[in-house]
mmCIF file as gemmi writes it, N, C-alpha and C atoms, coordinates in Angstrom:
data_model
loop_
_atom_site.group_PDB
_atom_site.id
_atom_site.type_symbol
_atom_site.label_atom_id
_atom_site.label_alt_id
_atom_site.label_comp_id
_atom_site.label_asym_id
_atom_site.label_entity_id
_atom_site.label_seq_id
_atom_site.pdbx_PDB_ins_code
_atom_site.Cartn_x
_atom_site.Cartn_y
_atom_site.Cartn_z
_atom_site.occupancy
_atom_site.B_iso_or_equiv
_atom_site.pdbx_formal_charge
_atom_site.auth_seq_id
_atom_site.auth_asym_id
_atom_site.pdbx_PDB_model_num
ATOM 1 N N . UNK Axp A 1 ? 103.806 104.872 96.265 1 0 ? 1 A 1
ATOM 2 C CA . UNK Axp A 1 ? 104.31 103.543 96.627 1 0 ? 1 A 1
ATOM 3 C C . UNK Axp A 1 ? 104.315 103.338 98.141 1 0 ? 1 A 1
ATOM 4 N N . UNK Axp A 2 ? 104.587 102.022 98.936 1 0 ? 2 A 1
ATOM 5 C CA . UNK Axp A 2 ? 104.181 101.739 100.43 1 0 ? 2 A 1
ATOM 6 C C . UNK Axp A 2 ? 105.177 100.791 100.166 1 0 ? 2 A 1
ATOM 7 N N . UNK Axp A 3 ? 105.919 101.405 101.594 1 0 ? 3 A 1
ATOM 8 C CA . UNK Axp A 3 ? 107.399 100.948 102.176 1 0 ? 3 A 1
ATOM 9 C C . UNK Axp A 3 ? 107.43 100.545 103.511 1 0 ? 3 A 1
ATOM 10 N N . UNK Axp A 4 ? 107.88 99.312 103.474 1 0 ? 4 A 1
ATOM 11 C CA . UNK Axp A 4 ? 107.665 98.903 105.223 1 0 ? 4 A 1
ATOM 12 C C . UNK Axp A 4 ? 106.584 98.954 105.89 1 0 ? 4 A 1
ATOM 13 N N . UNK Axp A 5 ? 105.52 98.251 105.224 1 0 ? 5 A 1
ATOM 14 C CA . UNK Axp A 5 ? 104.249 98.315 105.706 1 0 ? 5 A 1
ATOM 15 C C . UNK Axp A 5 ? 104.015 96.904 105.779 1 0 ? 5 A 1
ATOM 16 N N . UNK Axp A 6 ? 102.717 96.407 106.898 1 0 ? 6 A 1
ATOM 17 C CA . UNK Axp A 6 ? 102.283 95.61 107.119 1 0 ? 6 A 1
ATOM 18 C C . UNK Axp A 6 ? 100.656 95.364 106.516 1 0 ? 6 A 1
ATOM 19 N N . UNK Axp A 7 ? 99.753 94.795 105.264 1 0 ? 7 A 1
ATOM 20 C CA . UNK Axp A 7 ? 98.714 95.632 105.01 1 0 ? 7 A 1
ATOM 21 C C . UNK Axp A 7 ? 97.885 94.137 104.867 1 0 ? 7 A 1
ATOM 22 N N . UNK Axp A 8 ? 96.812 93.896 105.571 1 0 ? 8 A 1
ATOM 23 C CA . UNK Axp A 8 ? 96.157 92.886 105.996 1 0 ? 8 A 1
ATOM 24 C C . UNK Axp A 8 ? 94.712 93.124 105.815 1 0 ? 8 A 1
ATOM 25 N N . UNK Axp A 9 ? 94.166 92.202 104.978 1 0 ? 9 A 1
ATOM 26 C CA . UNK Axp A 9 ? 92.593 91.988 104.437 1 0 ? 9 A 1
ATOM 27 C C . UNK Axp A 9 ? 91.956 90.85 105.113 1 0 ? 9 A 1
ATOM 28 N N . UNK Axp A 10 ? 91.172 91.622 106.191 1 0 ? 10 A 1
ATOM 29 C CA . UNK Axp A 10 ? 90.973 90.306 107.223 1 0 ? 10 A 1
ATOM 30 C C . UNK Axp A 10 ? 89.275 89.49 106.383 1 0 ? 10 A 1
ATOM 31 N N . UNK Axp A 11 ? 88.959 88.427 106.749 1 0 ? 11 A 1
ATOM 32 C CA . UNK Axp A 11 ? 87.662 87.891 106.051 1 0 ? 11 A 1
ATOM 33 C C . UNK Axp A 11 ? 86.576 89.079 106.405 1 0 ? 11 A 1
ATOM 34 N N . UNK Axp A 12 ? 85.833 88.946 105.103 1 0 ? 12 A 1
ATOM 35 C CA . UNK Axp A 12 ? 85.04 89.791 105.075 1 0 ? 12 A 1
ATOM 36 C C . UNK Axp A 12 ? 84.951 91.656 104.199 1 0 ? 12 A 1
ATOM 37 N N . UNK Axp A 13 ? 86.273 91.476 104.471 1 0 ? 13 A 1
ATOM 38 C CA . UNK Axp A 13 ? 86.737 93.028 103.716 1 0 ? 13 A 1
ATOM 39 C C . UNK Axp A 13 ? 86.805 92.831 102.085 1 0 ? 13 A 1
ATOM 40 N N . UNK Axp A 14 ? 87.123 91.57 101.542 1 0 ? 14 A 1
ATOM 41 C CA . UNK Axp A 14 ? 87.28 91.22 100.424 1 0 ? 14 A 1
ATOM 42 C C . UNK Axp A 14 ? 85.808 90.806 99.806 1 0 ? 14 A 1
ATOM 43 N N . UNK Axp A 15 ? 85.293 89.585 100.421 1 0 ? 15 A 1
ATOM 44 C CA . UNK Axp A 15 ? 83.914 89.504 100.018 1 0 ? 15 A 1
ATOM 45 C C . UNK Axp A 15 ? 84.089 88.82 98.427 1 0 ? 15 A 1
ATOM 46 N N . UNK Axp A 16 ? 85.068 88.009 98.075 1 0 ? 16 A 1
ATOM 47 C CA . UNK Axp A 16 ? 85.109 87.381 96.79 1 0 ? 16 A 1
ATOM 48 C C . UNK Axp A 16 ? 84.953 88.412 95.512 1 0 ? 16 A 1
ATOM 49 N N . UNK Axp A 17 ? 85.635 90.039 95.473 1 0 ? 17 A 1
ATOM 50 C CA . UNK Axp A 17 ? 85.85 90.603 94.605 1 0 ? 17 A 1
ATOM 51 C C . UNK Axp A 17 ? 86.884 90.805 93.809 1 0 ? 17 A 1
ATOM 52 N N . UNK Axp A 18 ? 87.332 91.207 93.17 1 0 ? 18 A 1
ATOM 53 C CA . UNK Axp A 18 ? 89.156 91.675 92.142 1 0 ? 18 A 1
ATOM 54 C C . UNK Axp A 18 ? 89.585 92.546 93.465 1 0 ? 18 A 1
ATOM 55 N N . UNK Axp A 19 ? 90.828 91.963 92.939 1 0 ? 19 A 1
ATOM 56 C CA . UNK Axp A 19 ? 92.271 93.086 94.156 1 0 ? 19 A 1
ATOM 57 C C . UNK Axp A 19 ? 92.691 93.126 93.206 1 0 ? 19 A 1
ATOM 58 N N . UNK Axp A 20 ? 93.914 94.605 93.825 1 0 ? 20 A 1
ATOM 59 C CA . UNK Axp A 20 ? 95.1 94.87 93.039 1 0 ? 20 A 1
ATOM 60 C C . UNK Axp A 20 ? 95.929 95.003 93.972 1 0 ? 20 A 1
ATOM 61 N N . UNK Axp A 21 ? 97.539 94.705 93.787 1 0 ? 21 A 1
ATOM 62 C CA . UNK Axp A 21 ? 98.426 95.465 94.689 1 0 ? 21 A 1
ATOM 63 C C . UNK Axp A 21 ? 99.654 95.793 93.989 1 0 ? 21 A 1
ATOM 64 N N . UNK Axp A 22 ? 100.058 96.635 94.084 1 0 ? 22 A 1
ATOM 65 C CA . UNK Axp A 22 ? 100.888 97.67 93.087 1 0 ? 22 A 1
ATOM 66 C C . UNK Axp A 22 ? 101.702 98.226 93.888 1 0 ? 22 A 1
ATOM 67 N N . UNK Axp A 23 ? 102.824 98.582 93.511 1 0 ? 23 A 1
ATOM 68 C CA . UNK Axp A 23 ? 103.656 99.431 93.689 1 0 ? 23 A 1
ATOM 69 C C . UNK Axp A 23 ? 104.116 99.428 95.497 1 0 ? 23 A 1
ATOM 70 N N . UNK Axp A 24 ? 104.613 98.086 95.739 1 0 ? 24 A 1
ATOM 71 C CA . UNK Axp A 24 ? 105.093 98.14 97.401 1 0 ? 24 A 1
ATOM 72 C C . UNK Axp A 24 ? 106.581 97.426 97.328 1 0 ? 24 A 1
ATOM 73 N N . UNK Axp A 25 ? 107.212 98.231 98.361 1 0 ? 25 A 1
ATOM 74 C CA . UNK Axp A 25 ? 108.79 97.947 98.733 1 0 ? 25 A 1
ATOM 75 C C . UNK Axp A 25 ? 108.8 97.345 99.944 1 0 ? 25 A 1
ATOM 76 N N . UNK Axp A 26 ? 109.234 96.359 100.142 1 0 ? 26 A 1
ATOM 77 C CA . UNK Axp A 26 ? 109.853 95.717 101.712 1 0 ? 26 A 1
ATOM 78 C C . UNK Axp A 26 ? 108.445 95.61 102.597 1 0 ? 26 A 1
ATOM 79 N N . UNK Axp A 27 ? 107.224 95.166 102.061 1 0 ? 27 A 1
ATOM 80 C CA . UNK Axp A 27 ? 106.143 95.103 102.732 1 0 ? 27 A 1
ATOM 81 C C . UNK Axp A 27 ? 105.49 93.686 103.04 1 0 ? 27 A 1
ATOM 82 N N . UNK Axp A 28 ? 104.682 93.899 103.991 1 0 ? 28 A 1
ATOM 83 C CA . UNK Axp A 28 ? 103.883 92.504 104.169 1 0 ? 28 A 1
ATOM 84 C C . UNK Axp A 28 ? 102.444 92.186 103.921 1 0 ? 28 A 1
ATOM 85 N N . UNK Axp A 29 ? 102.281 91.467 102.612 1 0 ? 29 A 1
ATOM 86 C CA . UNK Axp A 29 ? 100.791 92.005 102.643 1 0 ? 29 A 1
ATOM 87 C C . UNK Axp A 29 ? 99.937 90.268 102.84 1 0 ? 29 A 1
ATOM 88 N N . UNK Axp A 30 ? 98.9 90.249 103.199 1 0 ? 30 A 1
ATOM 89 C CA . UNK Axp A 30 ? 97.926 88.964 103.311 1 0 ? 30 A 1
ATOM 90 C C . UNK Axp A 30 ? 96.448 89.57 103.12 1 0 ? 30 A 1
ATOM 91 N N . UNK Axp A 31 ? 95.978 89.042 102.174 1 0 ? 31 A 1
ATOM 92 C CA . UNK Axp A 31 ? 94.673 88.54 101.934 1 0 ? 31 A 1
ATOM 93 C C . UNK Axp A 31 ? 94.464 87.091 102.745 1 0 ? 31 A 1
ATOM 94 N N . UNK Axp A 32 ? 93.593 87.511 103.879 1 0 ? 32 A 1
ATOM 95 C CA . UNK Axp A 32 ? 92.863 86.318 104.607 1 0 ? 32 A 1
ATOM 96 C C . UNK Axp A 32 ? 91.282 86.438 104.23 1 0 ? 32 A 1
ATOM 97 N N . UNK Axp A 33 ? 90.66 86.888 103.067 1 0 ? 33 A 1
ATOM 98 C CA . UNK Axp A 33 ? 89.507 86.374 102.888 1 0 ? 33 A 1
ATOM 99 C C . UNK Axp A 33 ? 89.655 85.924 101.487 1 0 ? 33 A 1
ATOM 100 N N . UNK Axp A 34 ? 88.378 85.418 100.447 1 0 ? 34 A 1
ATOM 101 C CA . UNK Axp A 34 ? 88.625 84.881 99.542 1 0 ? 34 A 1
ATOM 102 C C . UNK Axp A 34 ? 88.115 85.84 98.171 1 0 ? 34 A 1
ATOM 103 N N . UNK Axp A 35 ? 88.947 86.045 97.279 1 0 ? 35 A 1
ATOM 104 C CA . UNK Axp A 35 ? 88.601 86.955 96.125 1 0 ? 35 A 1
ATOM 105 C C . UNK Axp A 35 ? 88.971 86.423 95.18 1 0 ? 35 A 1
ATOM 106 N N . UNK Axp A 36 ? 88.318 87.458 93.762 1 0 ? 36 A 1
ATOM 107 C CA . UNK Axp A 36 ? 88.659 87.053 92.744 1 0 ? 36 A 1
ATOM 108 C C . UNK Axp A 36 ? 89.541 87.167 91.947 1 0 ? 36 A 1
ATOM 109 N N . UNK Axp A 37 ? 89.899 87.424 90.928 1 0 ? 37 A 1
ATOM 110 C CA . UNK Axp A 37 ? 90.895 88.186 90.629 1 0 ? 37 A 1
ATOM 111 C C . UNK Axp A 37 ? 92.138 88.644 91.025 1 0 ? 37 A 1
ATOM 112 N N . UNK Axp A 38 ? 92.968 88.228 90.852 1 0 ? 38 A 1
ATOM 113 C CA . UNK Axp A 38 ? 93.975 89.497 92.093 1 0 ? 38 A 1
ATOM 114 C C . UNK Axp A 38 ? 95.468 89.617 90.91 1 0 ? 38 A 1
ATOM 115 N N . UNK Axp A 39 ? 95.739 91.031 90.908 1 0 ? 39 A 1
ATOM 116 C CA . UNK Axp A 39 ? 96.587 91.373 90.262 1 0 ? 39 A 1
ATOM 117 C C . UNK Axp A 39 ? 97.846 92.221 90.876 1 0 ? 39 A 1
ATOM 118 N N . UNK Axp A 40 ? 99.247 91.41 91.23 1 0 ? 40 A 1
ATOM 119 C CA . UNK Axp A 40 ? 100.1 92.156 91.72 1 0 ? 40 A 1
ATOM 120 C C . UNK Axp A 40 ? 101.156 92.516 90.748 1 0 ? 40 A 1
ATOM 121 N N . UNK Axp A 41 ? 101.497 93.974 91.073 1 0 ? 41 A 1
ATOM 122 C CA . UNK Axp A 41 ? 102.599 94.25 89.967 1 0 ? 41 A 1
ATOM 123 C C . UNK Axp A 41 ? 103.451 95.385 90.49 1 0 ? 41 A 1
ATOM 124 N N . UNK Axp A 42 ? 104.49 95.553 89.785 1 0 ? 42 A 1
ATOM 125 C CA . UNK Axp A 42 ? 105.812 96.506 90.463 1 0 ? 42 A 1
ATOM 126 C C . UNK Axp A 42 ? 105.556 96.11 92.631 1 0 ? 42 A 1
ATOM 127 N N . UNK Axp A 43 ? 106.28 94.464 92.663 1 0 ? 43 A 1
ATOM 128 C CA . UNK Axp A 43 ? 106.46 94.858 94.159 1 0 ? 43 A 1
ATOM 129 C C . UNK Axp A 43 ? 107.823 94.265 94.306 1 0 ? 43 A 1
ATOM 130 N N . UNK Axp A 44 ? 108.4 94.71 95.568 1 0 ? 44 A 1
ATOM 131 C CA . UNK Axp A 44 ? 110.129 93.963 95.535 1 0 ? 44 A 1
ATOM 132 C C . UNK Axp A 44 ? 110.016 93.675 96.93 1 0 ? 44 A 1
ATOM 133 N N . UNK Axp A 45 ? 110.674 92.801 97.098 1 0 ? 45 A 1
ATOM 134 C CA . UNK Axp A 45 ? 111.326 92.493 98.402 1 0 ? 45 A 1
ATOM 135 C C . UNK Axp A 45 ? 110.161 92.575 99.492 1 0 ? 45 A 1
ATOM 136 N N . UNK Axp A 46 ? 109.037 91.949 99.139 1 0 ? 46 A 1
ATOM 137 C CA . UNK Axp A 46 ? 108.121 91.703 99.859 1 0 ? 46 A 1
ATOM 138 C C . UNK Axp A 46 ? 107.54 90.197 100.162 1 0 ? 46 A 1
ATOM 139 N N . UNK Axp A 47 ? 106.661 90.09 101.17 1 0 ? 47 A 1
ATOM 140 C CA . UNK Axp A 47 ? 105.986 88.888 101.366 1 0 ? 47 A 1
ATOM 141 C C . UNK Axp A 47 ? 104.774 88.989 100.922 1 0 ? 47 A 1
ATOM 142 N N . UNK Axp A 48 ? 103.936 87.912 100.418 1 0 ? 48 A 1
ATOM 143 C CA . UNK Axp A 48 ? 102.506 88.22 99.878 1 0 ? 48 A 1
ATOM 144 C C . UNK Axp A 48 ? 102.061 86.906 100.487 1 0 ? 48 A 1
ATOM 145 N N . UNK Axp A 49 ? 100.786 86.968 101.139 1 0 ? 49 A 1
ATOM 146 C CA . UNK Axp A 49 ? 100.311 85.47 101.375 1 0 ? 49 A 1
ATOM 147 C C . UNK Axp A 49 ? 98.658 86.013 100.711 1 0 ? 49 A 1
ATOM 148 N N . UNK Axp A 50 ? 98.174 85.205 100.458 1 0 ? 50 A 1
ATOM 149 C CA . UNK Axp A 50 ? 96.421 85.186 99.672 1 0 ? 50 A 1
ATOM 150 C C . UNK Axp A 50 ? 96.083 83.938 99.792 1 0 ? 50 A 1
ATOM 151 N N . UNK Axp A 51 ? 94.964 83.442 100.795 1 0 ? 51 A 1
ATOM 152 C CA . UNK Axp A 51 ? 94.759 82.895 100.943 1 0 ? 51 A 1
ATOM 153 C C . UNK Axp A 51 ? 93.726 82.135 100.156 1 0 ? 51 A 1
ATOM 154 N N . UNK Axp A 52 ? 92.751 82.311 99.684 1 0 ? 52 A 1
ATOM 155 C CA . UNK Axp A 52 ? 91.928 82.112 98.68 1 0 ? 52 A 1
ATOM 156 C C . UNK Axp A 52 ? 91.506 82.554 96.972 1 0 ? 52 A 1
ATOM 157 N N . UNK Axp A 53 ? 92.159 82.278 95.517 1 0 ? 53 A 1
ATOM 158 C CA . UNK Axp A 53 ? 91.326 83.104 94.637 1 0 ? 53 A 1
ATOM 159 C C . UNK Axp A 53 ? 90.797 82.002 94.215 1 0 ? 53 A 1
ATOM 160 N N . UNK Axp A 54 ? 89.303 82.505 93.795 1 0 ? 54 A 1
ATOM 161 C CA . UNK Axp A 54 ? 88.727 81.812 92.963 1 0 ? 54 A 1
ATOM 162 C C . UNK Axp A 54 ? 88.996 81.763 91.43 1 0 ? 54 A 1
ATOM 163 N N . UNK Axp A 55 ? 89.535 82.583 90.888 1 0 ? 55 A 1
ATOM 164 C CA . UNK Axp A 55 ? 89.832 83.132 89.768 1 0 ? 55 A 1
ATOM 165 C C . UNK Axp A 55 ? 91.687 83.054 89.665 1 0 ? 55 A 1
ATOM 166 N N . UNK Axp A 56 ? 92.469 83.89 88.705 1 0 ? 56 A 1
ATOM 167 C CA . UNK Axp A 56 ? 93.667 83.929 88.447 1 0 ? 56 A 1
ATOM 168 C C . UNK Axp A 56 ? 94.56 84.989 89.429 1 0 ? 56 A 1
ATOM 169 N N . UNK Axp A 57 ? 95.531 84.71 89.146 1 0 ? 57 A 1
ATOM 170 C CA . UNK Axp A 57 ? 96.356 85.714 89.895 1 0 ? 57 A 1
ATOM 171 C C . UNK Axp A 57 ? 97.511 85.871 89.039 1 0 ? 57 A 1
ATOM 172 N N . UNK Axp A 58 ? 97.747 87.208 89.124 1 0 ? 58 A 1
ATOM 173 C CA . UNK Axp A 58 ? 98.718 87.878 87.711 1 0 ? 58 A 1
ATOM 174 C C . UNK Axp A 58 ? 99.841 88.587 88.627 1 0 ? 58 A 1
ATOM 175 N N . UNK Axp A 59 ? 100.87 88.294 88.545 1 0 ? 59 A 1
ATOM 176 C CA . UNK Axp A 59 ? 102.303 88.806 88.944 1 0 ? 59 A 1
ATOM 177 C C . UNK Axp A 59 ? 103.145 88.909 88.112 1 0 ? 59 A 1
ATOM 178 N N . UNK Axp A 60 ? 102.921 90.118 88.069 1 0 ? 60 A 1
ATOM 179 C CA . UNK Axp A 60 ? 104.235 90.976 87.066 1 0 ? 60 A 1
ATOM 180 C C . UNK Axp A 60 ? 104.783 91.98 87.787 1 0 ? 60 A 1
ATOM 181 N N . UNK Axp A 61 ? 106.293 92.081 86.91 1 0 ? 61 A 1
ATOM 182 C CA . UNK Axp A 61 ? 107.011 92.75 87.431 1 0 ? 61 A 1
ATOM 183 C C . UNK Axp A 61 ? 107.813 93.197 88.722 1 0 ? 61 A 1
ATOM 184 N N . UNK Axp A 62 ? 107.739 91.479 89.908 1 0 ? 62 A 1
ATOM 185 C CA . UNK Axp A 62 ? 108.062 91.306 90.844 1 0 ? 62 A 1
ATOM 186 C C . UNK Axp A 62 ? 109.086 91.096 91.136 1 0 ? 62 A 1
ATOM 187 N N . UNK Axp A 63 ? 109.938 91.443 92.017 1 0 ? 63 A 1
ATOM 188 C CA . UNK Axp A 63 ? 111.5 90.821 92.386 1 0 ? 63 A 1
ATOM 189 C C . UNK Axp A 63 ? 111.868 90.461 93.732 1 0 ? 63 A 1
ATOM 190 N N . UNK Axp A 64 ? 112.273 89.589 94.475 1 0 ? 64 A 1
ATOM 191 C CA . UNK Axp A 64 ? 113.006 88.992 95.725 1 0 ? 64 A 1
ATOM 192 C C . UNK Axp A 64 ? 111.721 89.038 96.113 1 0 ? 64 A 1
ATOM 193 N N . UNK Axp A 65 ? 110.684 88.63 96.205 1 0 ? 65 A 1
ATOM 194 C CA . UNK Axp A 65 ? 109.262 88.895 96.831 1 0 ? 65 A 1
ATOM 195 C C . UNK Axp A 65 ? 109.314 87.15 96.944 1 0 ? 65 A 1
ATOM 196 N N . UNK Axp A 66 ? 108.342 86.803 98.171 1 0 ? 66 A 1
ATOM 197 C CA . UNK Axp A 66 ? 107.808 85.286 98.871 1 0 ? 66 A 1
ATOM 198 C C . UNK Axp A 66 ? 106.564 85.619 98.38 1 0 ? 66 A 1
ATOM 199 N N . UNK Axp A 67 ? 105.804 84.4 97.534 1 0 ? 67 A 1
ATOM 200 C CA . UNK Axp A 67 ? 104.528 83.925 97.487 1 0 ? 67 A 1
ATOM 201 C C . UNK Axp A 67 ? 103.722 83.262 98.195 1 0 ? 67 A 1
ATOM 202 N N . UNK Axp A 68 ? 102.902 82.933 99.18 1 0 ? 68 A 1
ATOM 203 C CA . UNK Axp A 68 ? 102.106 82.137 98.892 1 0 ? 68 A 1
ATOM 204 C C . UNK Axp A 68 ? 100.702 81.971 98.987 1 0 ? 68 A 1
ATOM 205 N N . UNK Axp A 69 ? 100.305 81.1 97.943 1 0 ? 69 A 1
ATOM 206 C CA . UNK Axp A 69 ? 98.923 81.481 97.461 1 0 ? 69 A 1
ATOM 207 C C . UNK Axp A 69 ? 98.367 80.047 96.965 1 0 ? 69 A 1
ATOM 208 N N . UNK Axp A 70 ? 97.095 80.357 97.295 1 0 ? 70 A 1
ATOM 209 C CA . UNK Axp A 70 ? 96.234 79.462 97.118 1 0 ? 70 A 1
ATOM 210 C C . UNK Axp A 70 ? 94.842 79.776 95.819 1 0 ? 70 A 1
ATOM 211 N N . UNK Axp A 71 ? 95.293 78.864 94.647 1 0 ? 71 A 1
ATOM 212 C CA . UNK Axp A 71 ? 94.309 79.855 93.212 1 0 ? 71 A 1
ATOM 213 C C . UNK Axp A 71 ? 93.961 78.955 92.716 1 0 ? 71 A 1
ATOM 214 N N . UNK Axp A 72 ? 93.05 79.334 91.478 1 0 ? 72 A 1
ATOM 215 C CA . UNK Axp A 72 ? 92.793 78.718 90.035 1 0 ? 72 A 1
ATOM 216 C C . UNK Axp A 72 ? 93.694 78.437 89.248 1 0 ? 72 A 1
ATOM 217 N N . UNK Axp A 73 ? 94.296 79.446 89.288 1 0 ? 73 A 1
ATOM 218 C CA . UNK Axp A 73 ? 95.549 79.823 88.041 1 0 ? 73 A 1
ATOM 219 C C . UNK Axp A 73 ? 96.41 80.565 88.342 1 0 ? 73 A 1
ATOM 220 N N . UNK Axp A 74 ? 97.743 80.628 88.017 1 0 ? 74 A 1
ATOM 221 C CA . UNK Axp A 74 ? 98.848 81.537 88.394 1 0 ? 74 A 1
ATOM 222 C C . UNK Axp A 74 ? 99.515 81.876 87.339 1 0 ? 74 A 1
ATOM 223 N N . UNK Axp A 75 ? 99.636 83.221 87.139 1 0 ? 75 A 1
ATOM 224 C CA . UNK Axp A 75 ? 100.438 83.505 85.67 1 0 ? 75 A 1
ATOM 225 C C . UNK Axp A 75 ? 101.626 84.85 85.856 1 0 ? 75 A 1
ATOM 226 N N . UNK Axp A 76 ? 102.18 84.346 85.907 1 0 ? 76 A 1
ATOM 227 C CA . UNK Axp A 76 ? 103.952 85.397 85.868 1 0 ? 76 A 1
ATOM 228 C C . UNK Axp A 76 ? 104.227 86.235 84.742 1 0 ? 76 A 1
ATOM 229 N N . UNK Axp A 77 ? 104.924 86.982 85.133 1 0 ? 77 A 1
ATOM 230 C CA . UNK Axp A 77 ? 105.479 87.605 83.998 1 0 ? 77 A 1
ATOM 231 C C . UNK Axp A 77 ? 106.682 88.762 84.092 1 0 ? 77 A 1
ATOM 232 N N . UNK Axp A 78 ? 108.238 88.649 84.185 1 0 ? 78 A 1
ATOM 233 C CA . UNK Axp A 78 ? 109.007 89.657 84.566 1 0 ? 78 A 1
ATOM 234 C C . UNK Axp A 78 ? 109.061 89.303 85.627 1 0 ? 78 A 1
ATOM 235 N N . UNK Axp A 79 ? 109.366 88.207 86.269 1 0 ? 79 A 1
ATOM 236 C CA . UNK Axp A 79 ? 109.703 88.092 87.898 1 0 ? 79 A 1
ATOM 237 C C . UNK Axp A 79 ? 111.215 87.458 88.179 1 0 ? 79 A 1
């Protein structure tokens, strides 16, 4: 798991593929390029920004965590 981290996907690193992000405590994460897929699960007390999916985005199992995101589709579950 990743605690107090800052973890940043600048354009280009992504390249419009599937992410995952799993298992982070008290972290800051941003997707600044555009992908597909993206699946976050077990994170707490974090910030998430994603700037682009073309596809869905799946959040489960999240708690006290900030969204924001720009998608197709958004689907929750356990938050």
């Amino acid at each position: 798991p990743r605690h107090s981290t800052t973890l940043t996907k600048l354009p280009g690193s992504v390249s419009g593929q599937p992410f995952t992000i799993a298992n982070c405590n008290n972290c800051i994460i941003k997707i600044v390029d555009n992908c597909d897929q993206v699946q976050i699960d077990d994170v707490a007390d974090s910030k998430i920004f994603i700037g682009a999916s073309s596809e869905s985005i799946f959040i489960r199992d999240c708690t006290n965590c900030t969204f924001t995101i720009a998608c197709k589709q958004l689907r929750t579950r356990d938050c």
